[in-house]
RODRENSE-651336 format. One record per residue (C-alpha): residue number from 1; residue in three letters; x, y, z. Coordinates in Angstrom, 2 decimals, decimal comma, m for minus. Layout:
+------+------+---------+---------+---------+
! resi ! resn !      px !      py !      pz !
+------+------+---------+---------+---------+
!  NUM !  ALA !       X !       Y !       Z !
...
+------+------+---------+---------+---------+
This chain:
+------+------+---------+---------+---------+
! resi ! resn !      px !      py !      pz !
+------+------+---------+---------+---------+
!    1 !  UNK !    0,00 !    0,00 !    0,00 !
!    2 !  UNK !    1,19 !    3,52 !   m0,78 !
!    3 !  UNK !    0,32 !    6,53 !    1,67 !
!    4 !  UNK !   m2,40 !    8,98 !    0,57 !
!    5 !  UNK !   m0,51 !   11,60 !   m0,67 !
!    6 !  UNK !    2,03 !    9,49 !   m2,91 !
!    7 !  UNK !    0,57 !   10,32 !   m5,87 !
!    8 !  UNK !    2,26 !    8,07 !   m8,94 !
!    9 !  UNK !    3,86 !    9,37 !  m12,11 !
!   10 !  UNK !    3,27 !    8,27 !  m15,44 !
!   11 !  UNK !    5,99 !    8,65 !  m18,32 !
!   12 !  UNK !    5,00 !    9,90 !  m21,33 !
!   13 !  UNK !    6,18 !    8,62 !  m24,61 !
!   14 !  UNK !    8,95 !   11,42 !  m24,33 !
!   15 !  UNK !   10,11 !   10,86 !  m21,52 !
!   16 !  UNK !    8,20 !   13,47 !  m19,34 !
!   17 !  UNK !    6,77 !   12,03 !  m16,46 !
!   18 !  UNK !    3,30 !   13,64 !  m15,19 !
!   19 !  UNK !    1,16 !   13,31 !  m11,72 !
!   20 !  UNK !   m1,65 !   10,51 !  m12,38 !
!   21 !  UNK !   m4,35 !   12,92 !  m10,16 !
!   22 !  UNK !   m4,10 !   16,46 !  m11,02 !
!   23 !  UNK !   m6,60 !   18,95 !  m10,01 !
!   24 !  UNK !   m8,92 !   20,58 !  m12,81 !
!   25 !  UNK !  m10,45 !   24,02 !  m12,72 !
!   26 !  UNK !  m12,89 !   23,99 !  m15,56 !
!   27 !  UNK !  m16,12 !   25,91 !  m14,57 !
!   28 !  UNK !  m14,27 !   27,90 !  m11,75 !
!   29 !  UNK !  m14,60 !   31,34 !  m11,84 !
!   30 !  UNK !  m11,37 !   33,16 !  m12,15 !
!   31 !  UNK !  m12,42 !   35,00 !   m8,54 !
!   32 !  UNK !  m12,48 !   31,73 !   m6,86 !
!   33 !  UNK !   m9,32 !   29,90 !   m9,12 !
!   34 !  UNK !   m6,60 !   31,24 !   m6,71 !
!   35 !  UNK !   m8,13 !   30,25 !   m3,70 !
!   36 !  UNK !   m9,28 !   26,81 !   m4,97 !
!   37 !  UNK !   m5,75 !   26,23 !   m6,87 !
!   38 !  UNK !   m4,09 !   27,52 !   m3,15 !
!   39 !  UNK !   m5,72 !   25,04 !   m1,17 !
!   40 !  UNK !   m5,21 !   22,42 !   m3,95 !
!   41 !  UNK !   m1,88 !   22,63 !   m3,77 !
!   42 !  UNK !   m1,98 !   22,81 !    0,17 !
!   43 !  UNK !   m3,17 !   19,53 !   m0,14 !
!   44 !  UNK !   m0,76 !   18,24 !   m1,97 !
!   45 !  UNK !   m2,14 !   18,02 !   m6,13 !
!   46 !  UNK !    1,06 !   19,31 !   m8,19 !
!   47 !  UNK !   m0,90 !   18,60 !  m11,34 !
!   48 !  UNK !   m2,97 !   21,83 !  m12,15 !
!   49 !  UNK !   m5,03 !   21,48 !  m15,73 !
!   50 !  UNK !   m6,58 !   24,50 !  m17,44 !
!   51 !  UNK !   m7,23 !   26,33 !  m20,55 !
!   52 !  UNK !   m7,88 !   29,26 !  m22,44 !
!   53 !  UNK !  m11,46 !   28,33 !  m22,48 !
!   54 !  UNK !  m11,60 !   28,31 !  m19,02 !
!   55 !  UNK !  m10,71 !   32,22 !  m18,53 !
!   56 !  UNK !   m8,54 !   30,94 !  m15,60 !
!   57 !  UNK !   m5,23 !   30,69 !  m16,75 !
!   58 !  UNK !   m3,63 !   33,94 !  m15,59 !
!   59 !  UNK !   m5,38 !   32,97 !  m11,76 !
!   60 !  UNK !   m3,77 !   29,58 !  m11,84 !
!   61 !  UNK !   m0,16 !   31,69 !  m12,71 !
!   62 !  UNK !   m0,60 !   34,10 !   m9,89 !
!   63 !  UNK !   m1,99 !   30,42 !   m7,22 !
!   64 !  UNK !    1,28 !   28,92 !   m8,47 !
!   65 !  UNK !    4,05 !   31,72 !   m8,32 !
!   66 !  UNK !    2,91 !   32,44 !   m4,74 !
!   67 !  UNK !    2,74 !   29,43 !   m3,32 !
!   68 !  UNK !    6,16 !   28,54 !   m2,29 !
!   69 !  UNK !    6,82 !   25,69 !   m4,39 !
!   70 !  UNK !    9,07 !   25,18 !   m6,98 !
!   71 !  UNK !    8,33 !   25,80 !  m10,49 !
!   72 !  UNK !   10,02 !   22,15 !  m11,74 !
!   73 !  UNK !    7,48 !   20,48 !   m9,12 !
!   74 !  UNK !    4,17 !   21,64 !  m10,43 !
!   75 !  UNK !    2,96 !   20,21 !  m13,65 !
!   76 !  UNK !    0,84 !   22,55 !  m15,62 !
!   77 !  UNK !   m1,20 !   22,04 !  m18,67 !
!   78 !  UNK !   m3,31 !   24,07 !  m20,88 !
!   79 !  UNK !   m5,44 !   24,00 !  m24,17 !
!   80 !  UNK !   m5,30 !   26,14 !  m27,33 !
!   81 !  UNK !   m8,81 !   27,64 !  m27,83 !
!   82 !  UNK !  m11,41 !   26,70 !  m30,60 !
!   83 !  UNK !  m10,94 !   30,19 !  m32,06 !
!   84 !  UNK !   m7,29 !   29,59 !  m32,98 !
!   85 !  UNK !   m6,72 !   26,82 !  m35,12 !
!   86 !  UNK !   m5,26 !   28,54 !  m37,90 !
!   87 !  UNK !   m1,59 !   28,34 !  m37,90 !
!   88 !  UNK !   m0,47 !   32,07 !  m36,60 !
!   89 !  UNK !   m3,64 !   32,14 !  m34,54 !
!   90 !  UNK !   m1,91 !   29,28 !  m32,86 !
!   91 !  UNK !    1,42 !   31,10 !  m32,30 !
!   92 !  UNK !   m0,37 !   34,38 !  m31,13 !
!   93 !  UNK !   m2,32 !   32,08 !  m28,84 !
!   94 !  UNK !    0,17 !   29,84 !  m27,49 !
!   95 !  UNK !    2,36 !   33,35 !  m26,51 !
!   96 !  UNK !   m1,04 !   34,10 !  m25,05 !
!   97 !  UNK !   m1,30 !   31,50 !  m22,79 !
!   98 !  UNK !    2,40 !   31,54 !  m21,68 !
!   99 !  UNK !    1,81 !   35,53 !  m21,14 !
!  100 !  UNK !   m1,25 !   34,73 !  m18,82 !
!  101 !  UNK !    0,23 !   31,76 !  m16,48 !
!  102 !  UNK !    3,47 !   34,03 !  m16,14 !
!  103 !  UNK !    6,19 !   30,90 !  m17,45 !
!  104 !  UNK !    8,39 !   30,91 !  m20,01 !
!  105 !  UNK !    7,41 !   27,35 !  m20,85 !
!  106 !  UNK !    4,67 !   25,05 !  m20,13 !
!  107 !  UNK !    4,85 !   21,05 !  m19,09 !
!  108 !  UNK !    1,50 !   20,31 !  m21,62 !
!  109 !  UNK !   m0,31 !   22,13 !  m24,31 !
!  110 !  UNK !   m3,30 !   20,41 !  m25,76 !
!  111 !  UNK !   m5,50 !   21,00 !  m28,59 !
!  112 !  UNK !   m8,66 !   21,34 !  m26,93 !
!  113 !  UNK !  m11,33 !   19,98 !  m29,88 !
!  114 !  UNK !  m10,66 !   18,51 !  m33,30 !
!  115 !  UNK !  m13,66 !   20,74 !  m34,84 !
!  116 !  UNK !  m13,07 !   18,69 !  m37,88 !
!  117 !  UNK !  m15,43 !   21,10 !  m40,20 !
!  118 !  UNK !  m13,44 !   24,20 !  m39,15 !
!  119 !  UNK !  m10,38 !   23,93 !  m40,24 !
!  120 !  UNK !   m7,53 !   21,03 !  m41,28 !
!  121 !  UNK !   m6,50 !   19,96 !  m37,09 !
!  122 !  UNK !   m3,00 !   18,19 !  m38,95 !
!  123 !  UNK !   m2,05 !   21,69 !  m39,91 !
!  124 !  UNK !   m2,63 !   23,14 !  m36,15 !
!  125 !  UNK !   m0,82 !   20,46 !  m34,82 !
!  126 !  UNK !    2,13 !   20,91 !  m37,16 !
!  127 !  UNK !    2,02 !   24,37 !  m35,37 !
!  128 !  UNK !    1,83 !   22,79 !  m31,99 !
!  129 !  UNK !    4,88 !   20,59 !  m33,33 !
!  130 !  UNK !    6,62 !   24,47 !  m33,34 !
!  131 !  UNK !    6,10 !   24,64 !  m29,88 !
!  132 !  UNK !    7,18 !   21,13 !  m29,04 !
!  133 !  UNK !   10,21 !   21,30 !  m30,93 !
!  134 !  UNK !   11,38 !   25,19 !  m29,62 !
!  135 !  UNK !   11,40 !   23,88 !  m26,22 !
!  136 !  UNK !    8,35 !   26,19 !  m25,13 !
!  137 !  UNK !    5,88 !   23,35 !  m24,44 !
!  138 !  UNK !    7,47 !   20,08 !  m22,89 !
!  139 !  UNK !    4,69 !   17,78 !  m24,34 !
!  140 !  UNK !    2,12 !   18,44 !  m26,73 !
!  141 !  UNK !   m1,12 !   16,42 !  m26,85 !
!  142 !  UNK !   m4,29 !   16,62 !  m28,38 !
!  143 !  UNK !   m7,76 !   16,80 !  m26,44 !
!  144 !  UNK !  m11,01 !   14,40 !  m27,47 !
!  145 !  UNK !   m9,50 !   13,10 !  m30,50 !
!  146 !  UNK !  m10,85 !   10,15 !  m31,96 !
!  147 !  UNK !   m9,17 !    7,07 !  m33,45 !
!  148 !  UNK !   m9,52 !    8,12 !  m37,00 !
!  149 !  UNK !   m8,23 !   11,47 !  m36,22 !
!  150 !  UNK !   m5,06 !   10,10 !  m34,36 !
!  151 !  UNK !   m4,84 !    8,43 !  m37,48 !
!  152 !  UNK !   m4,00 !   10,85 !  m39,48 !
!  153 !  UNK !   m1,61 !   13,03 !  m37,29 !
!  154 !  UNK !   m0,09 !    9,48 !  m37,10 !
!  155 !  UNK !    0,47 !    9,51 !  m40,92 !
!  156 !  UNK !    0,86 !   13,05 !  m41,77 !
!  157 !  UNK !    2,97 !   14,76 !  m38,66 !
!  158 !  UNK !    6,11 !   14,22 !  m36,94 !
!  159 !  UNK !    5,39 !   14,22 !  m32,96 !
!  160 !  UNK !    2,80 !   11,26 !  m31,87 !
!  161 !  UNK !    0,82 !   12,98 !  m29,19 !
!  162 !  UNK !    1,64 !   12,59 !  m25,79 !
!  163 !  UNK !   m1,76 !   12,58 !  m24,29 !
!  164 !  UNK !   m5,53 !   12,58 !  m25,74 !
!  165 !  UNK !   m7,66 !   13,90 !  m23,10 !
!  166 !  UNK !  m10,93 !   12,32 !  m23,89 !
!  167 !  UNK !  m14,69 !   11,90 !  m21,95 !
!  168 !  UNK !  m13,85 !    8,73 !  m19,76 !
!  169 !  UNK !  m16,48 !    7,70 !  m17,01 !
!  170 !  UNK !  m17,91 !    4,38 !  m16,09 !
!  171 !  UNK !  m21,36 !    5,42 !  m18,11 !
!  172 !  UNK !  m18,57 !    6,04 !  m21,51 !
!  173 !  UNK !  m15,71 !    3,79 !  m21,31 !
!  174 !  UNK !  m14,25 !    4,70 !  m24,25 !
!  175 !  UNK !  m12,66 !    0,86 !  m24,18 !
!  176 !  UNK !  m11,52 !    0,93 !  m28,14 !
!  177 !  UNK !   m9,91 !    4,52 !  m27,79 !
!  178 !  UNK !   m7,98 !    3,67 !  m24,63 !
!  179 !  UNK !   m6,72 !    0,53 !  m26,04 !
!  180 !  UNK !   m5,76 !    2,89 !  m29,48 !
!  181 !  UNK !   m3,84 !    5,26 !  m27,18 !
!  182 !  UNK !   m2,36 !    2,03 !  m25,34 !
!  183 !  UNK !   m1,07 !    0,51 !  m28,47 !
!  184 !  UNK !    0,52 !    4,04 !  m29,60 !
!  185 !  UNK !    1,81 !    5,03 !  m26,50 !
!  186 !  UNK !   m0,32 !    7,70 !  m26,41 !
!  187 !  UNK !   m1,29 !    8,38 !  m22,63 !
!  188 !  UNK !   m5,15 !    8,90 !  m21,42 !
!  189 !  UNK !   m6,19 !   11,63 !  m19,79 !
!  190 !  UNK !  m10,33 !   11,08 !  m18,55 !
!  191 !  UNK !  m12,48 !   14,70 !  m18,13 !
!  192 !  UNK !  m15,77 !   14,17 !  m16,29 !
!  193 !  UNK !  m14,11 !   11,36 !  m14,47 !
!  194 !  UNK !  m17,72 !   11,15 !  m12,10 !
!  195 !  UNK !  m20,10 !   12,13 !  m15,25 !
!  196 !  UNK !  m20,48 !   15,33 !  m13,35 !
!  197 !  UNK !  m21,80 !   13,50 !  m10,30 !
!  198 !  UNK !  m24,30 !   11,40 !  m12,07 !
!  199 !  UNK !  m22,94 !    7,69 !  m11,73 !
!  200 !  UNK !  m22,18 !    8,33 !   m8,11 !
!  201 !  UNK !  m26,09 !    7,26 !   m7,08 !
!  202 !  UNK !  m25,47 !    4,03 !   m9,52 !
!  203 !  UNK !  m26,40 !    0,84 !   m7,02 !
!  204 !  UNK !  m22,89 !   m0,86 !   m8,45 !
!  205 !  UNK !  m21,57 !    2,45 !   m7,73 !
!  206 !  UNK !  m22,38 !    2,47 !   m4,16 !
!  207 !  UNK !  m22,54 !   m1,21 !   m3,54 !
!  208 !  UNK !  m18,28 !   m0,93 !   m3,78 !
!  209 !  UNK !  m18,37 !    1,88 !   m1,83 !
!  210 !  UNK !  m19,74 !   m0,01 !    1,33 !
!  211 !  UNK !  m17,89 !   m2,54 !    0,01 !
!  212 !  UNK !  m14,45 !   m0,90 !    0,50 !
!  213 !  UNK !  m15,90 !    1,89 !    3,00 !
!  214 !  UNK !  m14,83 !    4,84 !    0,56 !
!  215 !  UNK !  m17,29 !    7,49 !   m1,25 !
!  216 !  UNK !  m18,65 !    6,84 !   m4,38 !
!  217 !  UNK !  m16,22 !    8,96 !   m5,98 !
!  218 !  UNK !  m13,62 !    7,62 !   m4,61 !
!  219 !  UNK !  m14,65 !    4,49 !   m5,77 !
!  220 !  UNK !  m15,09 !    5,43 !   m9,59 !
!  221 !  UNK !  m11,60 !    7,73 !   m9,35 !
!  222 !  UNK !  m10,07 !    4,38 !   m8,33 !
!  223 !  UNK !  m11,87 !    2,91 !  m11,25 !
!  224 !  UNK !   m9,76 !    5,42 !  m13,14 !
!  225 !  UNK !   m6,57 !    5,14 !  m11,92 !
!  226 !  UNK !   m6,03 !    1,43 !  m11,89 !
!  227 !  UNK !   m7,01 !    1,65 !  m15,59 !
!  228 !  UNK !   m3,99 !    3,38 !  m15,78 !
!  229 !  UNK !   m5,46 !    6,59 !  m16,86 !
!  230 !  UNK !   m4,53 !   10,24 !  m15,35 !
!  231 !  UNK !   m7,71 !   11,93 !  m13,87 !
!  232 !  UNK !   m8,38 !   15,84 !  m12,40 !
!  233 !  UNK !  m11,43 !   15,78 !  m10,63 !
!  234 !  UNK !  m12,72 !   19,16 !   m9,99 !
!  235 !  UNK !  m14,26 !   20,72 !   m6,79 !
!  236 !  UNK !  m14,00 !   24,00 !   m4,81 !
!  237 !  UNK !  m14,94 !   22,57 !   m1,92 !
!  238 !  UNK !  m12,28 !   22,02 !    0,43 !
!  239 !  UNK !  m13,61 !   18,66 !    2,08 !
!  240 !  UNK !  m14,23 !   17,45 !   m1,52 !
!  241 !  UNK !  m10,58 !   18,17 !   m2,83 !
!  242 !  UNK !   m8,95 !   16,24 !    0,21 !
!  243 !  UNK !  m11,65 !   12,88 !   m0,45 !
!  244 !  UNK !  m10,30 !   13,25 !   m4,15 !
!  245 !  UNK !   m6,85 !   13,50 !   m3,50 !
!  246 !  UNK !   m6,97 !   10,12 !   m0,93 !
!  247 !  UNK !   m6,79 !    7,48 !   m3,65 !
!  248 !  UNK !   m4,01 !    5,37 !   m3,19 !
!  249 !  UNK !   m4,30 !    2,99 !    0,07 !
!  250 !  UNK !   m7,48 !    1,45 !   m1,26 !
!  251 !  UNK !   m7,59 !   m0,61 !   m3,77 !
!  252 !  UNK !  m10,44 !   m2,02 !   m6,38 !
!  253 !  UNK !  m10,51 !   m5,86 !   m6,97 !
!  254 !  UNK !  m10,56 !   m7,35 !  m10,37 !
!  255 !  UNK !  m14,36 !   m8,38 !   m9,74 !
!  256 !  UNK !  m15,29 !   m4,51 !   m8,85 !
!  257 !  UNK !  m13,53 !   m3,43 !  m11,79 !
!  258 !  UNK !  m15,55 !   m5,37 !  m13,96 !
!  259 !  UNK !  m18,49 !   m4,37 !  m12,64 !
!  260 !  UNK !  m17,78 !   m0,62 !  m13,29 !
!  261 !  UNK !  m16,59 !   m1,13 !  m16,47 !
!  262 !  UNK !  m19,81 !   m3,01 !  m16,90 !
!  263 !  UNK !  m22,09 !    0,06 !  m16,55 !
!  264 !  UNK !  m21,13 !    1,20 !  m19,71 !
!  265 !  UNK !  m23,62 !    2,94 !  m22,26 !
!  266 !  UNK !  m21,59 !    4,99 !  m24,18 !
!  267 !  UNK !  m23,41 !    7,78 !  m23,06 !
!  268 !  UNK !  m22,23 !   11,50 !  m23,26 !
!  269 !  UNK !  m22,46 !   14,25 !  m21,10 !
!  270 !  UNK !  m20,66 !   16,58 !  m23,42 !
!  271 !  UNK !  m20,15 !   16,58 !  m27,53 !
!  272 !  UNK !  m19,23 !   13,98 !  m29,71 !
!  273 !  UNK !  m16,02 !   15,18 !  m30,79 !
!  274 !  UNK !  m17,06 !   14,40 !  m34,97 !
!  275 !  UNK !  m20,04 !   16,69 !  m34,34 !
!  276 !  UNK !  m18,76 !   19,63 !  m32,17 !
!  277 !  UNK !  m16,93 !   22,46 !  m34,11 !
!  278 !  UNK !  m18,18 !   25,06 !  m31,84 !
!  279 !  UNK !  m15,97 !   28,20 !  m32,27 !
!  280 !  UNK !  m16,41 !   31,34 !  m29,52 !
!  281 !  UNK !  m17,68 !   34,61 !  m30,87 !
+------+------+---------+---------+---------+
């Protein structure tokens, strides 16, 4: 058994090692991100995950350069916005972004969405391959890309992603895609880990919980992290943030693993990533 605050690292096909459990601030305010970032790292998260979408980024810059800790401990990762795809949109973005968090380079920068009728994603990520390449990003990765897409950047580009961040939750087990990214060493990164809450009443769900006396979420963030994939759970609530962060002297047996990954329906709770080419105004 490890302790609750030895939280593992996995190695990215380049050699970059990241924190499995990060903490995620999509949906916080930019008011409430230093505070919640703060205490996150009080607790002892040194995975922080934003992006440009979220508004946040300059608040998780100003929770990080004041707390103490050294720079080289803290992994931080952010996502190029919908709204700058095209190649110098990229660069202007990317300086953006770097601008905001107040670092001269970041550990991940993602692609946030395909948007496959927008505009050609292999030529933004021969962009992000700039950023790779100039030393300004440490890893590059691509955000709810699907198998046929990481096809193509396979076939047409350089750097093989380090990380698709991709819907994962015991309602959408994405099974095929995870194996994909397995195969390619290609590391998987789940958003709405929980379903935004709405597995955590399942009777499976909570059966395991008494089972192993843990929470619910506990329980499907275990799910997560024995599957080997890196999760950032999201909560401003102090309480909350220390339950998610206390994953690692419990473990799920084979059996209850099945009968998470069981629940699967393949069912959403954000856009299917051939559909969604939503660009800001």
């Amino acid at each position: 058994m490890t302790s609750p605050n030895a939280v593992p690292d996995i190695r990215l096909n380049n050699g970059v090692t990241i924190p499995q459990l990060g903490f995620g601030v999509f949906q916080i305010k930019p008011e409430d991100t230093v505070e919640a970032v703060t205490k996150a790292l009080e607790i002892g998260y040194r995975h922080i995950d934003t992006a440009e979408m979220y508004g946040n980024e300059k608040e998780v810059g100003q929770a990080v350069a004041q707390s103490g800790i050294s720079r080289d401990q803290i992994f931080i990762t952010s996502k190029l916005n919908n709204g700058f795809h095209a190649p110098d949109d990229a660069r202007r973005a990317f300086d953006g972004t770097l601008e905001a968090l107040g670092v001269d380079r970041i550990d991940l920068f993602l692609i946030h969405w395909p948007l496959p009728a927008v505009l050609d994603y292999v030529d933004t990520w021969k962009t992000m391959e700039e950023f790779y390449q100039d030393g300004r990003a440490r890893s590059i990765g691509v955000s709810n890309y699907q198998v046929h897409h990481l096809n193509r950047l396979a076939d047409e580009t350089t750097v093989t992603p380090a990380i698709n961040q991709i819907e994962v939750h015991p309602y959408l087990t994405q099974e095929e895609l995870r194996a994909y990214d397995a195969e390619h060493g290609i590391a998987t990164e789940a958003w709405s880990p929980i379903a935004q809450g709405g597995v955590l009443g399942d009777p499976v769900i909570t059966g395991i919980a008494q089972e192993v006396g843990r929470t619910a979420a506990q329980v499907v963030l275990r799910w997560h992290i024995q599957h080997g994939s890196i999760v950032f759970p999201k909560s401003v609530t102090p309480s909350r943030m220390q339950e998610n962060f206390e994953l690692f002297d419990f473990e799920l047996s084979d059996a209850q693993m099945g009968q998470i990954s069981a629940l699967n329906k393949d069912e959403r709770t954000g856009p299917n990533p051939d559909e969604f080419n939503y660009i800001p105004s």
